[in-house]
N, C-alpha and C positions, 0 to 999 in steps of 0.2 A: 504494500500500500504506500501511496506518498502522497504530495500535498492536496493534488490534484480531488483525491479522493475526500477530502476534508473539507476542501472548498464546496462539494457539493453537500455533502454528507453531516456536516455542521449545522446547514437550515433546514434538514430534515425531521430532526427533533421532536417527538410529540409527548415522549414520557419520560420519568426519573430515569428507569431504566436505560432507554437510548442515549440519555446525560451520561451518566454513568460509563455506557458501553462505550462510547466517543472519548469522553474524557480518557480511561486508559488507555484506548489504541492512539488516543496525539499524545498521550505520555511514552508510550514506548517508542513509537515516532519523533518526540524530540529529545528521547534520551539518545538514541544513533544518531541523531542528524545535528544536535546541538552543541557543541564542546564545552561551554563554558556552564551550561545544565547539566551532562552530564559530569562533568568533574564535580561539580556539588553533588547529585542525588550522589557518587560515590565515596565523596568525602565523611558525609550522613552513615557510609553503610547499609543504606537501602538495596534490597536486590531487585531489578528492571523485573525478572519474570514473578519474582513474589508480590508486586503489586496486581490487587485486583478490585479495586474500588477509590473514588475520589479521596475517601478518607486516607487511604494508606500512600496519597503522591505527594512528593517533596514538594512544597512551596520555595519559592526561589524569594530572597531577599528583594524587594523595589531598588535598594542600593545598586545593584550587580545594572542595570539600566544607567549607571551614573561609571561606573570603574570599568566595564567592559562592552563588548560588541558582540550584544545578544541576538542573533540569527542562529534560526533553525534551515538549513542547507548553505549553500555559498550563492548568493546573489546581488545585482546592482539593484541597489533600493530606491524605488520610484517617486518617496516620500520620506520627508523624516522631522517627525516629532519633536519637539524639543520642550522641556519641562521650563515654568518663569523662573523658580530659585529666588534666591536674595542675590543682591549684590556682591558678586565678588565667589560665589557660589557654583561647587561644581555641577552641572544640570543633567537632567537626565537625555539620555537619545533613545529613540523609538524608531527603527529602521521597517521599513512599511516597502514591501515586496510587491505587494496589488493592491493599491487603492480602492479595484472595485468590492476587495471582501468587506474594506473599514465600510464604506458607501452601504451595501447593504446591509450589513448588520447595525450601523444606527439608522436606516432608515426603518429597515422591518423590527426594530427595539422601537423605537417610537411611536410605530401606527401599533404595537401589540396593545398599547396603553391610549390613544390620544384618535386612533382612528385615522386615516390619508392624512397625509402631507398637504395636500390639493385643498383642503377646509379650512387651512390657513392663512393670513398674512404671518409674515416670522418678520419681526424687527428686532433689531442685536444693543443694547448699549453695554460695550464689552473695553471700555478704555484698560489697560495695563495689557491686556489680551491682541490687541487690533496696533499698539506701541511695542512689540517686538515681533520676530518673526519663527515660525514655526511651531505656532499653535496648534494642537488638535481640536479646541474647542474652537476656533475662528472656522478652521476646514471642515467641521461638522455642522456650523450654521450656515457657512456658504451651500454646502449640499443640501440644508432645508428650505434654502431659498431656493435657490437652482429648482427643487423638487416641487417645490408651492404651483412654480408657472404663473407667478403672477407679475413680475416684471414691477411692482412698486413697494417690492420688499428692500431692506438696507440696516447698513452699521451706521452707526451714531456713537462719536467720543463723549465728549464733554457739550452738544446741543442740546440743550433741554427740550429749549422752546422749538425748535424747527420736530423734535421726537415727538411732542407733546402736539405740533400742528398734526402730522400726521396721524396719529391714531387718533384724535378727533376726525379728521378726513373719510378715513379708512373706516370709522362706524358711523357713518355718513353712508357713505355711497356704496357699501359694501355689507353682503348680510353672510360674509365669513368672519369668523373667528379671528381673533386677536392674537399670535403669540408673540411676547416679550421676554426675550433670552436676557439675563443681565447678570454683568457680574455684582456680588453681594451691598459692597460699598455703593458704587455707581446709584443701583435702585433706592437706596437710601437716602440720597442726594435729591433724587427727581421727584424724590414721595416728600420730600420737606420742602421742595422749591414751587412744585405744581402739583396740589392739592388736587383730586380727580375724584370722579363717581364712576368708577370702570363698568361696575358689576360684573355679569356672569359672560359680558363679551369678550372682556379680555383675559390670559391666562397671563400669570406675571412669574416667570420661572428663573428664582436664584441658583447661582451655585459660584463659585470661584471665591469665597469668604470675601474678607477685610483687603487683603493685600499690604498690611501693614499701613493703610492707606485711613483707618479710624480705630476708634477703640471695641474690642475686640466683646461682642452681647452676644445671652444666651439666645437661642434659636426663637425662644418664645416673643421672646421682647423684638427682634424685628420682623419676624411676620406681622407683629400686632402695628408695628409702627409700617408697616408696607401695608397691609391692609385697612388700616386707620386712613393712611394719607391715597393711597391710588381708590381706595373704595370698591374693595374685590375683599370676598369673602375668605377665601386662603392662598398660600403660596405654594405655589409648587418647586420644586427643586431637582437637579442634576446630577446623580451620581457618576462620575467618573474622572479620569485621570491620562495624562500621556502615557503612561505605560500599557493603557488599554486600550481596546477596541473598538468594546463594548461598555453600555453606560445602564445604568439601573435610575428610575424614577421615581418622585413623592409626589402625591397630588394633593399631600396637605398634613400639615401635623412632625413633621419629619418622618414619615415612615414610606421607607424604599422597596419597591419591588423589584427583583429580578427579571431582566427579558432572557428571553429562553435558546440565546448563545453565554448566557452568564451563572454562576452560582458560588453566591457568598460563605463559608463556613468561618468560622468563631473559634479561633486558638488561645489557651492558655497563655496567657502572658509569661509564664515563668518557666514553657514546655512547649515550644514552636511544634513539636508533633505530636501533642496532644490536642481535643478540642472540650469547649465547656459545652453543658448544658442548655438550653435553650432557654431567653431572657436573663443570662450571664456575661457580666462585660466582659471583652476579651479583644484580642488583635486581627482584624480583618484580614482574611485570604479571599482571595479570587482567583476563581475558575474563568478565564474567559477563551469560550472555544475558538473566537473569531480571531486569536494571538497564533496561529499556524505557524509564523516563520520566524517569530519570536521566541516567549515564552507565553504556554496557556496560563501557569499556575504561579502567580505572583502573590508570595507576603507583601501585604502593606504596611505603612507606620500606622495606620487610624485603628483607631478604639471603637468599637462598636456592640450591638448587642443582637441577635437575630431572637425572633419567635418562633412559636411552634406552625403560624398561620403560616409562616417565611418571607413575611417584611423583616425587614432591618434597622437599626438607626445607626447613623454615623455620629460618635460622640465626641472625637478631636485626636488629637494628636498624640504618640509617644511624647513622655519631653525629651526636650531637644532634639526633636526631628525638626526635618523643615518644613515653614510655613508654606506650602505653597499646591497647585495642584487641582485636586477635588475640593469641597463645600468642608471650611473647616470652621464653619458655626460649633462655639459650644451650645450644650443642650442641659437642663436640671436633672 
């Protein structure tokens, strides 16, 4: 089997089971084909054929993205991700083989939860994101624009008022749906600057935190100040990161689902191969199938906690990891 097989075989998926079956055949898959994976799963002492379920696969460090050159086969990378970091900060790389696998797996993660792409306008106010280069979250809202087909979709730095003309505009003349991708600081700014009564037209979806860019509130406290000032009932938010693919969604309250190239599990913090119980904090792993030429199976630094339904919540950071990445609101 090889990549090829994956690439179809990935958005096949209808049950735990086929997760499962997949997940270990791209684990045996990129324990041969990967070097810098397989020298860790054999550093661990894991054995390649004694793995027989997601639980039993090595999680590779998020770090190993920032110190080495994680591909699974030898190829020229047609894309490549680049993590924000802090200043002066070694960053992560994300070397992207086929664009079209990223392409659809966040397009068919998004309509699993939100319904066609095509029921939207998508507007971006994504400043810190849109001022450097090699975003995946810039590259994955250009693809929901591109995907919309509406031709009066767009990013916005620091306009308020020109943002604020258009989605009045836009619920005006138009009886699609609103969505508003932003990162966390930015929507904070435009919800104390222009006060709004969005309602249920528009979808106001955070994620990329503070930036170091304000002081650092629990989760609760700016939904209620983004839904006090835009005038929209909840926040929805963005799970994901440049080492991934694939992205997980909240449509309110912080709790995330999985789409079904992705699955989160919940490691003891004090036993990277062990996992807790379900509604127990612990250190986020991800499974994402759509990492083919990469790595699937990435330890992350965030704390989080899953249920038994299998939403999740993101609850912040190791200390002293870096700020930066996915949605790093604290939560109570």
């Amino acid at each position: 089997m090889d990549g090829k097989f994956f690439e179809k075989r990935i958005f096949e998926i209808a049950t735990c089971g086929d997760f499962n079956e997949v997940a270990v055949q791209l684990f045996q898959y990129q324990y041969d084909n990967n070097d810098v994976y397989r020298r860790y799963v054999d550093f661990l002492g894991v054995d390649r054929a004694g793995v027989g379920s997601v639980e039993q696969i090595p999680f590779m460090p998020v770090e190993f993205f920032k110190n080495f050159t994680v591909k699974t086969t030898c190829f020229d990378e047609a894309l490549t991700f680049t993590s924000s970091g802090t200043t002066g900060a070694n960053t992560s790389r994300h070397y992207v083989k086929d664009p079209d696998i990223y392409y659809r797996s966040l397009l068919e993660g998004f309509e699993q939860f939100y319904g066609s792409i095509r029921q939207y306008h998508v507007l971006a106010l994504l400043p810190a994101y849109l001022e450097r280069t090699g975003s995946s979250l810039v590259t994955m809202v250009e693809k929901f624009m591109e995907a919309s087909g509406n031709g009066t979709d767009g990013f916005y730095l620091y306009d308020f008022e020109a943002m604020s003309r258009r989605i009045d505009h836009l619920m005006e003349a138009s009886a699609k749906k609103i969505l508003l991708i932003g990162v966390t600081f930015a929507l904070l700014d435009f919800a104390e600057k222009h006060q709004q009564k969005y309602g249920n037209r528009v979808i106001i979806m955070e994620t990329g935190g503070m930036k170091g860019r304000r002081k650092e509130l629990v989760r609760d406290e700016v939904h209620q100040i983004l839904c006090n000032g835009l005038g929209v009932s909840r926040i929805h938010s963005e799970y994901g990161m440049t080492e991934l693919l694939s992205q997980a969604y909240s449509d309110g309250l912080g709790l995330y689902r999985e789409t079904s190239t992705m699955r989160i599990l919940i490691r003891d913090t004090t036993d990277p191969l062990r996992y807790v119980a379900p509604g127990v904090t612990g250190g986020i792993n991800v499974v994402d199938l759509a990492n083919i030429y990469s790595c699937a199976f990435v330890e992350t630094k965030d704390l989080g906690i899953k249920y038994l339904d299998g939403t999740f919540k993101v609850l912040g950071r190791f200390d002293n990891s870096d700020t930066r990445g996915c949605n790093l609101l604290y939560v109570k």
